[in-house]
C-alpha positions as CSV (number, residue, x, y, z in Angstrom):
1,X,-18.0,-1.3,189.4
2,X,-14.7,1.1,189.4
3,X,-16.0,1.9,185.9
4,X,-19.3,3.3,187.0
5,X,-17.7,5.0,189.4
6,X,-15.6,6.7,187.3
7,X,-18.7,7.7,185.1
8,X,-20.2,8.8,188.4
9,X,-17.0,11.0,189.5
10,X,-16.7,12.2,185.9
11,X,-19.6,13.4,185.2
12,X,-19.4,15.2,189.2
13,X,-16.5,16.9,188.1
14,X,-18.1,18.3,184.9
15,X,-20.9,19.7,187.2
16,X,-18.7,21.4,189.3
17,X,-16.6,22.7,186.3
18,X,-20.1,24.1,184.5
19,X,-20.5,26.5,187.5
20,X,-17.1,27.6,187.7
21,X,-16.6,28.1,184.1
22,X,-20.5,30.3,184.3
23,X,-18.9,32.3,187.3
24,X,-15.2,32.9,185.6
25,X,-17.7,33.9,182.4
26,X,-19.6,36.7,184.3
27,X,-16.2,38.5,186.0
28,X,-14.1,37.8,182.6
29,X,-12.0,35.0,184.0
30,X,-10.8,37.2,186.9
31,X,-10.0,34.7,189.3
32,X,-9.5,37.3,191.9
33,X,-12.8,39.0,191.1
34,X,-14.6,35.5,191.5
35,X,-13.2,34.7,195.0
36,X,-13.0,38.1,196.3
37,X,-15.9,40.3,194.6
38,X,-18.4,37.8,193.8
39,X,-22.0,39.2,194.2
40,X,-23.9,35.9,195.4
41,X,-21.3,34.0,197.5
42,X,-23.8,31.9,199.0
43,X,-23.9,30.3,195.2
44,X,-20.3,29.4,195.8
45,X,-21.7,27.8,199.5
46,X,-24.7,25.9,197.4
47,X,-22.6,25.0,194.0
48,X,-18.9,24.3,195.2
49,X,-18.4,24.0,199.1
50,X,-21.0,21.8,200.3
51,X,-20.8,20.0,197.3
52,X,-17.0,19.2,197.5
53,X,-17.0,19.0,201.4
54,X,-19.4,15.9,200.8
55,X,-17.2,14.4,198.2
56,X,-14.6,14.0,200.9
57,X,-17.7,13.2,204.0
58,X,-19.8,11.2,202.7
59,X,-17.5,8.5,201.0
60,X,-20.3,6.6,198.7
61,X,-23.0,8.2,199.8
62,X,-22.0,11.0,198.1
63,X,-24.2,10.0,195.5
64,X,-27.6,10.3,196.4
65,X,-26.9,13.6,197.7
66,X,-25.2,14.6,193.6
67,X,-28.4,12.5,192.0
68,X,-31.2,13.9,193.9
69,X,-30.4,17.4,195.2
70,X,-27.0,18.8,193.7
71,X,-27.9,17.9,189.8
72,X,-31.4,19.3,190.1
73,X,-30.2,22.5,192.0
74,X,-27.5,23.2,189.8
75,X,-30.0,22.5,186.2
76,X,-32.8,24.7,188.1
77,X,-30.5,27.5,188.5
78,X,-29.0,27.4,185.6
79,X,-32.8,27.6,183.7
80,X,-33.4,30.6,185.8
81,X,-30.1,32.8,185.3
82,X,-30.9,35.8,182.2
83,X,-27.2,35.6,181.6
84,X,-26.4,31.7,181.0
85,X,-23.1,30.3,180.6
86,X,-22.4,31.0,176.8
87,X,-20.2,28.1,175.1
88,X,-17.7,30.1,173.5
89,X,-14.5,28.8,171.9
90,X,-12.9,29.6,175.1
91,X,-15.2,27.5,177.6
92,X,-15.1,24.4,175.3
93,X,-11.4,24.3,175.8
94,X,-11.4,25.0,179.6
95,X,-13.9,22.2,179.6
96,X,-11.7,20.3,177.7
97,X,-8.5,20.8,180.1
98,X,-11.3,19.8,183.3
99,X,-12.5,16.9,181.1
100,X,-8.8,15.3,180.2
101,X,-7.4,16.3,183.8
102,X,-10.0,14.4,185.5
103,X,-10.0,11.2,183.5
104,X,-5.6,11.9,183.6
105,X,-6.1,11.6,187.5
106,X,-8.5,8.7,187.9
107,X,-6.7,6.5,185.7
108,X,-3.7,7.0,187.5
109,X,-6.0,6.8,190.7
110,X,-7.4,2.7,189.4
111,X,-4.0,1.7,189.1
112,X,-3.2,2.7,192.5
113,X,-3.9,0.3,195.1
114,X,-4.1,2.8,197.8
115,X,-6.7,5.1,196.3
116,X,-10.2,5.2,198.2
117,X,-11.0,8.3,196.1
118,X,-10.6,10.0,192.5
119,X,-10.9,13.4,194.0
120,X,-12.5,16.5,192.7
121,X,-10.1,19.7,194.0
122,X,-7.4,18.7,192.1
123,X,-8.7,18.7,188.5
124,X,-10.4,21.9,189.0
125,X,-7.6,23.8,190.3
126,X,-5.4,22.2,187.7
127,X,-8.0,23.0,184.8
128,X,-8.2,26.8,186.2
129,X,-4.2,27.0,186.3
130,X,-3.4,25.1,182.6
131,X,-6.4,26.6,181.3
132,X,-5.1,30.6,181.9
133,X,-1.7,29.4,180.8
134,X,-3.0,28.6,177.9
135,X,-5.7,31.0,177.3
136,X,-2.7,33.4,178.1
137,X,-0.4,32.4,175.5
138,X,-3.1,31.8,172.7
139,X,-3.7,35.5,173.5
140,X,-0.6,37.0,172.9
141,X,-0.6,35.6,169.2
142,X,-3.6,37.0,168.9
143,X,-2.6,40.2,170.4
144,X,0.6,40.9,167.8
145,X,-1.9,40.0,165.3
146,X,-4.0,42.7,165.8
147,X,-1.1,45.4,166.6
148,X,0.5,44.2,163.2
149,X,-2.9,45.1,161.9
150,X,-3.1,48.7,163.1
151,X,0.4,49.6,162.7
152,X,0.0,48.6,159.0
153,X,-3.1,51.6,158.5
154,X,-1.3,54.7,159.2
155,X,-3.9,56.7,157.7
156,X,-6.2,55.3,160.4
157,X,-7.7,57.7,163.0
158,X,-7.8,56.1,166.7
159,X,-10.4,57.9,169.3
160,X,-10.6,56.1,172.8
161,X,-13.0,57.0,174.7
162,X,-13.3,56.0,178.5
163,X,-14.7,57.9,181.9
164,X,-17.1,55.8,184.9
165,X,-20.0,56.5,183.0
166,X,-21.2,57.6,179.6
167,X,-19.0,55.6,177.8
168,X,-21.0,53.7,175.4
169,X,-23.1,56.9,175.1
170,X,-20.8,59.0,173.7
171,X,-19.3,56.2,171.3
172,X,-22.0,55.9,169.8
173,X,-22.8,59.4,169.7
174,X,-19.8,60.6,168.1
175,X,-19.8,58.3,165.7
176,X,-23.1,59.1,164.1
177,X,-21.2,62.9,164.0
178,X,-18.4,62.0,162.5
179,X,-19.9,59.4,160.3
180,X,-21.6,61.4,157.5
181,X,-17.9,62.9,156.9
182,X,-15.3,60.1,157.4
183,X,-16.0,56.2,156.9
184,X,-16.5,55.2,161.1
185,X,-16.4,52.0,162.9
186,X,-17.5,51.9,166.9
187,X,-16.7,48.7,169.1
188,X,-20.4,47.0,169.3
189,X,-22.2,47.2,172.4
190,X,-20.2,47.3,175.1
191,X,-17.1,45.6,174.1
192,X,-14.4,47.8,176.4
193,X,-12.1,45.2,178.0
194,X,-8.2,44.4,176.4
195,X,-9.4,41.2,175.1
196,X,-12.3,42.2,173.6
197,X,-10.8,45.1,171.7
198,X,-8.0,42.6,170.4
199,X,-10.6,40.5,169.1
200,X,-12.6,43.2,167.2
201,X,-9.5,44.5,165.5
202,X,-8.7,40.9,164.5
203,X,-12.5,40.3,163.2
204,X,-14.6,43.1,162.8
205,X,-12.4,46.0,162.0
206,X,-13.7,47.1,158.3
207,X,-10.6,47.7,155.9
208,X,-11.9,51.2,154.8
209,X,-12.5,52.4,158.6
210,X,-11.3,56.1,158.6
211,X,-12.0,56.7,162.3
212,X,-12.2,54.1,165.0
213,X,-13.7,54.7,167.9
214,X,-12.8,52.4,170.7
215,X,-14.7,52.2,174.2
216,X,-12.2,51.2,177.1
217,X,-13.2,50.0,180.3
218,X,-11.2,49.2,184.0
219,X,-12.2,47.1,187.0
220,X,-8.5,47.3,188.2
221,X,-5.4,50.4,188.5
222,X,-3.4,49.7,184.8
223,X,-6.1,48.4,182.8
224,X,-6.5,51.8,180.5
225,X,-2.7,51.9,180.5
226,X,-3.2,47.8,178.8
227,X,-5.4,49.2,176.0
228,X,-3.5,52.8,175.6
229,X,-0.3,50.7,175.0
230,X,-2.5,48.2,172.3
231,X,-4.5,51.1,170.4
232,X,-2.0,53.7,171.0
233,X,-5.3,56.2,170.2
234,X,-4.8,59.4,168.1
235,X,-7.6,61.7,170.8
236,X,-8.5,60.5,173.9
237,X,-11.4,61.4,175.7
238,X,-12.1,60.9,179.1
239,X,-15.4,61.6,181.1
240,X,-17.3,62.4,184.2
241,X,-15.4,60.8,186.6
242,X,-17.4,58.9,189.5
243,X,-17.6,56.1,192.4
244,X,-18.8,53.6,190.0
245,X,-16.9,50.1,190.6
246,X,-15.5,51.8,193.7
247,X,-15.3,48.5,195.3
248,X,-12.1,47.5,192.9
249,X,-10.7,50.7,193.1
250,X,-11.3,51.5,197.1
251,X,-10.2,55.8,196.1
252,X,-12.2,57.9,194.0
253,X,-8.3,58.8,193.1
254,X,-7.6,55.8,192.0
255,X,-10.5,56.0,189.7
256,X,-9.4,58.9,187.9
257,X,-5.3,58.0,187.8
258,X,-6.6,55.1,185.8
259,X,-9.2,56.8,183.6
260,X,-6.0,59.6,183.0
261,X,-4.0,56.5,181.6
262,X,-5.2,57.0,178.1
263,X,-3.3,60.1,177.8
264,X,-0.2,58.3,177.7
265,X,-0.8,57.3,174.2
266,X,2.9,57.8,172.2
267,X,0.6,59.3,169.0
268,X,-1.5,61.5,171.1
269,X,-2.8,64.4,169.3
270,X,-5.3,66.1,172.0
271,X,-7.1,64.7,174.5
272,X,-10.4,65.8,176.0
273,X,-10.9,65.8,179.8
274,X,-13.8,66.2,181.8
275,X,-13.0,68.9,185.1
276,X,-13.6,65.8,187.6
277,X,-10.5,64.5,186.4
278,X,-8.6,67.5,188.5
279,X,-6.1,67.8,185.3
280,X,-5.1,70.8,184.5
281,X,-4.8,72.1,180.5
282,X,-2.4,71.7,178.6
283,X,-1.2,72.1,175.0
284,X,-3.0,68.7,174.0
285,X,-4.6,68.6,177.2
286,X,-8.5,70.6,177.0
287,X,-10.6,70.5,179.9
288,X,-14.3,70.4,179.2
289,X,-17.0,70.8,181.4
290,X,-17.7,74.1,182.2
291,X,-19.5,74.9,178.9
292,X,-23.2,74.1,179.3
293,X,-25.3,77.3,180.3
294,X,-28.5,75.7,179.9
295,X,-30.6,72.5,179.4
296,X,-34.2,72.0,178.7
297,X,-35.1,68.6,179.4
298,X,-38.7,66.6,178.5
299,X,-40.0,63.9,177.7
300,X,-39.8,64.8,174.3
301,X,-36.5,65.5,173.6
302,X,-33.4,67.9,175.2
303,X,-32.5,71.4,174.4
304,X,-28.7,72.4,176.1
305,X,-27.1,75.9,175.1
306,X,-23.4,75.8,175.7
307,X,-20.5,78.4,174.8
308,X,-17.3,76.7,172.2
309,X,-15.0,79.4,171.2
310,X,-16.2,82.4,173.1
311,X,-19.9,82.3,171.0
312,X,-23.2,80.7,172.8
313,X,-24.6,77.8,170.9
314,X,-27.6,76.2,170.8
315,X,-28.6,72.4,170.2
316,X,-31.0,70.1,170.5
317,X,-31.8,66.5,170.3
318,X,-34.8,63.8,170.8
319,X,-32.9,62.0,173.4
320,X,-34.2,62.3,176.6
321,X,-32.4,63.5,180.0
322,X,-30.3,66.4,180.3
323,X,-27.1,64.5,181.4
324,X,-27.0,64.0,177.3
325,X,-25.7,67.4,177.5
326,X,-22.5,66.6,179.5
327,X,-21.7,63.7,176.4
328,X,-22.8,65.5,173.5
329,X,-20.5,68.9,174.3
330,X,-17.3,66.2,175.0
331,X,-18.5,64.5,171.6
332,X,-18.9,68.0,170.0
333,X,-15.2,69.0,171.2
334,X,-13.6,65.9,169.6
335,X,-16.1,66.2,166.1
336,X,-14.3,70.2,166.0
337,X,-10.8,68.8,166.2
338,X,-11.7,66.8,163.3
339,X,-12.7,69.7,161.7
340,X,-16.2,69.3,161.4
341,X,-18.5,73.1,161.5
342,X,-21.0,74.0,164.3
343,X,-23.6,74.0,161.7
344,X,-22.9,69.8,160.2
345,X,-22.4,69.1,164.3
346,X,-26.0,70.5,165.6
347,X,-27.4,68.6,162.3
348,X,-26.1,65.1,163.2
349,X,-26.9,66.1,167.1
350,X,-30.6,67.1,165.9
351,X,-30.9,63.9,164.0
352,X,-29.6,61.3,167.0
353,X,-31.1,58.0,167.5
354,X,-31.9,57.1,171.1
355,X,-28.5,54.6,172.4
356,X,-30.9,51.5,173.1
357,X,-31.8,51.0,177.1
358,X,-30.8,53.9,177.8
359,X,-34.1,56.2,178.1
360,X,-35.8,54.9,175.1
361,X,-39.6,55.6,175.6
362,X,-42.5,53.0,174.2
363,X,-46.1,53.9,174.2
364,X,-48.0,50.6,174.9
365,X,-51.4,50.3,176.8
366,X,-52.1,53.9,177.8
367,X,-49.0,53.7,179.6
368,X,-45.9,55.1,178.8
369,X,-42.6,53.1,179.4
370,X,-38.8,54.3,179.5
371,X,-36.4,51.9,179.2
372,X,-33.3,53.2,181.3
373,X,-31.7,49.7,182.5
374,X,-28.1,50.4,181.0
375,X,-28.0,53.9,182.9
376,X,-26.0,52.8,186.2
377,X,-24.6,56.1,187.4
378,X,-25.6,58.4,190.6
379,X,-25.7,61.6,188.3
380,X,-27.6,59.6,185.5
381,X,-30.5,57.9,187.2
382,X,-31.2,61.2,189.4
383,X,-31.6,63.1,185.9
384,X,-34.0,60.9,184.6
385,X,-35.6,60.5,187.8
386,X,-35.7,64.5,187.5
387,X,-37.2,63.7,183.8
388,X,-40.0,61.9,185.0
389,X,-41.2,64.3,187.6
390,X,-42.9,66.0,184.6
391,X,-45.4,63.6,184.1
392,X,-48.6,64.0,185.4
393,X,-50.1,60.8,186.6
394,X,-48.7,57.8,188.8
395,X,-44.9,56.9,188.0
396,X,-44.2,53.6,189.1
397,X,-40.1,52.7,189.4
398,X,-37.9,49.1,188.8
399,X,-34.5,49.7,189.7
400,X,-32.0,47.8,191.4
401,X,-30.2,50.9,192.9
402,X,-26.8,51.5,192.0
403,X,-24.7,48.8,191.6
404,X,-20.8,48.8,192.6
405,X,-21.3,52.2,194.0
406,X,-21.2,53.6,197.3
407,X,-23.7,53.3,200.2
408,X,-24.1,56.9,200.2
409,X,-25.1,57.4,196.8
410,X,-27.6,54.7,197.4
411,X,-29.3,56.5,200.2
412,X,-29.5,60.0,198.2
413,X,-30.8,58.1,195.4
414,X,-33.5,56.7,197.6
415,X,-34.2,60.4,199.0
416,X,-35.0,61.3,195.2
417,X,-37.6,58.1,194.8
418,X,-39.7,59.3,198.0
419,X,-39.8,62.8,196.1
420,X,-40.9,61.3,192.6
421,X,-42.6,58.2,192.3
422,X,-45.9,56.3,193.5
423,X,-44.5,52.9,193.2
424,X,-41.2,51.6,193.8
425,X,-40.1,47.7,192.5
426,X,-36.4,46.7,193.9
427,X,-35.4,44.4,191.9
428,X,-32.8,41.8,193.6
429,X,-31.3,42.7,197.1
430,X,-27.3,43.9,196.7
431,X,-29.1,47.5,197.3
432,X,-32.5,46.2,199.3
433,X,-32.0,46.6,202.5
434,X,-30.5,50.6,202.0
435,X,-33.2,51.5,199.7
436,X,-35.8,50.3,201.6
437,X,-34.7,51.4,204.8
438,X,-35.0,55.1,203.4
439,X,-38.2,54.7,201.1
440,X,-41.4,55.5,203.1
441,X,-43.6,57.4,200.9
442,X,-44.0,55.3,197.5
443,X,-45.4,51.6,198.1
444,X,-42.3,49.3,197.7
445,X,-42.6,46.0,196.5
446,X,-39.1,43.5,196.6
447,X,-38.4,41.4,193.9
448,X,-35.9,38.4,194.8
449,X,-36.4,36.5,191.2
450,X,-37.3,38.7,188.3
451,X,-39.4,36.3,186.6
452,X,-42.1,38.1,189.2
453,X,-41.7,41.7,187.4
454,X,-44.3,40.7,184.4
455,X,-46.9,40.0,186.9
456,X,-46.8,42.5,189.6
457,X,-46.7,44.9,186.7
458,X,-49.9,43.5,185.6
459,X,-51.7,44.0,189.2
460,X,-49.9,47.4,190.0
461,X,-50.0,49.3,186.9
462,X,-52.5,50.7,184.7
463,X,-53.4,53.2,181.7
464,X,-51.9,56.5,182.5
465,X,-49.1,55.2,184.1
466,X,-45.1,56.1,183.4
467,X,-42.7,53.3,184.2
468,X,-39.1,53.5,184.3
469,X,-36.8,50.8,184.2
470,X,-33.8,52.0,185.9
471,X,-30.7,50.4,185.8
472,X,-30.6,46.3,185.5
473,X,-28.4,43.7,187.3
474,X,-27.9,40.0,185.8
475,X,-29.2,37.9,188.4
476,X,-25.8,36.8,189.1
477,X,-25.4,40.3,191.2
């Protein structure tokens, strides 16, 4: 019978340890960020606490409550989450620590003659603590690894590029400017965090790469100054500065004495800084954002004029939005440094690729759909929101607000909806209540589980239609 209860315990244990390991997945294995900033903490109530308080309660009737309601929970939200724990080399070994630590402590627990119970707290918190130890100290190998790497291509160009929004944007912008003239190689996606940039240098870096252009990302004060000190970058470039992730940094200062910690790079040749940082220029400081004298914005494409060495220029491009303007003149200051003529720049500008989910528009139905969900910025949604206006028939909106922003911005987003659109789909409930308290002309519809968006499309759409999918949340916020 101890035997099956071990199984029982075990396979408890392994449970718990599956939504912990999902949850330290989603906040990059923050512990902090899990305990402190975690979006859905009635998860933790539903998939930890009550669970482990009725370890401890219940005694052996603990079990029917794990067979018939905590497994079957735990399995049906796990089926419904659109960003599902991914078994990476990582999570197999935390599961592997949680695994050997909880068989470790019942098999001391069976030759105790005093033990009621195996225990599930300890194994966990043991797992979470041995598992960052080691996690830590596999890192660091990999870590001089990749520094060996760089320091071994001196001819290699470094550009980092960071700012609260625009980021990936203007990665990939710049390096489809630069890449008809030098060999380029842009982090994928949105790879921006320490670990992740060690990682690509390790496996993805190509051997040729002339110019690599590196996205950096922060959630906390010192987290530039981690990847400035790894890539030691040759031009930084650092835009708009914003509240975004204001909840980690409390001080829109604090946002921007970060973002200013890629400057510090020992190799820095010039760095390009957008005015909201409040720096003033320098020898290899320039301070862009002053340039832009007008934009043309449609639904076709974006026209901006802007003035670069005392002589108006014009450009345009097939994105859509004019807050492309703001990234393409920072792009177009770096691609000059490198040498590159106006003429080559407003060639590759003319000849951009929409950045996927980021205003890319479909035609499907009669109805015409832009796909904005990786636009999460105040300035950025109210431009395309702006873009829309221009169409002439019903525009219906899916947004989940803004997330990790401010209430205010929230509210003066929401002003913007009641000017623009028909139909208005909030899509989770971090920003439901302030939206919706301020929303009174469109008809608003809440969505709690987003597997209800393909049907109320369906009955609240039709031929003629716009609809813009602004900004996304995994369900997990």
């Amino acid at each position: 019978m101890a035997l099956v209860w071990l199984g029982l315990h075990l396979v408890f244990v392994m449970g718990l340890g599956y939504y912990l390991a999902t949850a330290l997945q989603w906040y990059h294995y923050r512990v902090k960020r899990v305990v402190f900033h975690f979006h859905k903490p009635q998860w933790h109530v539903f998939f930890l606490i009550i669970p482990v308080a009725a370890y401890y309660v219940a005694g052996v009737y603990v079990w029917f409550y794990v067979i018939v309601a905590f497994f079957p929970m735990l399995v049906l939200w796990a089926r419904k989450l659109d960003k599902p724990l991914v078994f990476t080399a990582r999570v197999k070994r935390f599961f592997a620590f949680l695994f050997f630590a909880t068989l470790f402590q019942d098999v001391l627990c069976l030759a105790a003659v005093t033990c009621a119970q195996f225990g599930v707290l300890m194994p966990l918190i043991a797992t979470v603590v041995l598992s960052s130890a080691y996690e830590k100290l596999l890192f660091q190998g990999f870590y001089k690894k990749a520094k060996t790497k760089l320091a071994a291509r001196s001819a290699l160009k470094i550009v980092a590029i960071t700012a609260s929004y625009g980021k990936t944007s203007m990665k990939n912008f710049l390096a489809h400017i630069l890449g008809e003239t030098f060999v380029c190689y842009a982090t994928p996606r949105s790879v921006n965090t320490l670990g992740g940039l060690v990682q690509d240098v390790n496996t993805a870096l190509p051997e040729n790469t002339q110019v690599y252009i590196a996205e950096a990302g922060a959630r906390e004060p010192g987290d530039i100054l981690e990847i400035t000190r790894f890539l030691e970058p040759h031009v930084a470039l650092v835009g708009e500065i914003g509240p975004q992730h204001i909840e980690y940094f409390k001080t829109l200062e604090a946002v921007r004495n970060t973002k200013m910690e890629l400057v510090y790079s020992p190799r820095l040749e010039k760095a390009f800084v957008h005015q909201t940082t409040n720096t003033a220029p320098s020898e290899r400081v320039r301070v862009f954002g002053g340039e832009c004298l007008h934009v043309e914005a449609t639904l076709e494409g974006t026209r901006f004029e802007a003035v670069f060495e005392g002589e108006k220029r014009a450009f345009a491009t097939k994105l859509l939005g004019a807050f492309h303007a703001t990234n393409l003149i920072a792009c177009i200051h770096v691609a000059r440094h490198f040498g590159l003529s106006f003429e080559h720049i407003a060639q590759q500008i003319a000849s951009l690729e929409p950045v996927p989910h980021r205003l890319c528009r479909m035609d499907a139905g009669g109805k015409i759909i832009l796909d904005d969900s990786f636009n999460g910025n105040f300035e950025g949604m109210r431009a395309s929101y702006e873009l829309v206006r221009q169409h002439q028939g019903r525009k219906v909106l899916v947004t989940p607000g803004i997330i990790e922003s401010t209430k205010e911005e929230n509210i003066a987003l929401a002003e913007v909806m009641n000017e623009v659109f028909d139909v208005v789909m909030v899509t989770g409930q971090v920003n439901a209540t302030t939206l919706m308290a301020v929303l009174k002309k469109p008809q608003v519809h809440l969505l709690k589980d987003k597997s209800q968006m393909e049907p109320l499309l369906a009955t609240h759409t039709r031929a003629g239609d716009l609809i813009l999918f602004s900004n996304d949340a995994p369900s997990f916020i």
